[in-house]
C-alpha positions, 0 to 999 in steps of 0.5 A, a space after each residue: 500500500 502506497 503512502 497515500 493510500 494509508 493516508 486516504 484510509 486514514 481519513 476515512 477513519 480507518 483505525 489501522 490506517 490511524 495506527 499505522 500513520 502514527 507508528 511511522 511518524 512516533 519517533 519524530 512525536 517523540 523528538 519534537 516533545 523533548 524540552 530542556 529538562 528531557 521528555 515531556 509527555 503532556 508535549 508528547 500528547 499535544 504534539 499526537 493531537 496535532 498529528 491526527 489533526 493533521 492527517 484529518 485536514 490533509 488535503 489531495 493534491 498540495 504534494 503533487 
C-alpha cells in the first residue's frame, strides 16, 4: 500500500490506517516533545493531537 493510500484510509477513519500513520511518524512525536529538562509527555500528547489533526485536514493534491 502506497503512502497515500494509508493516508486516504486514514481519513476515512480507518483505525489501522490511524495506527499505522502514527507508528511511522512516533519517533519524530517523540523528538519534537523533548524540552530542556528531557521528555515531556503532556508535549508528547499535544504534539499526537496535532498529528491526527493533521492527517484529518490533509488535503489531495498540495504534494503533487
Amino acid at each position: 500500500m502506497t503512502f497515500e493510500e494509508l493516508l486516504d484510509r486514514a481519513k476515512a477513519d480507518d483505525p489501522q490506517a490511524m495506527v499505522a500513520l502514527f507508528e511511522m511518524y512516533r519517533p519524530m512525536l517523540i523528538s519534537h516533545s523533548i524540552l530542556d529538562d528531557g521528555y515531556d509527555p503532556d508535549t508528547f500528547q499535544q504534539q499526537c493531537e496535532k498529528f491526527l489533526l493533521a492527517i484529518q485536514g490533509f488535503q489531495k493534491g498540495l504534494v503533487e
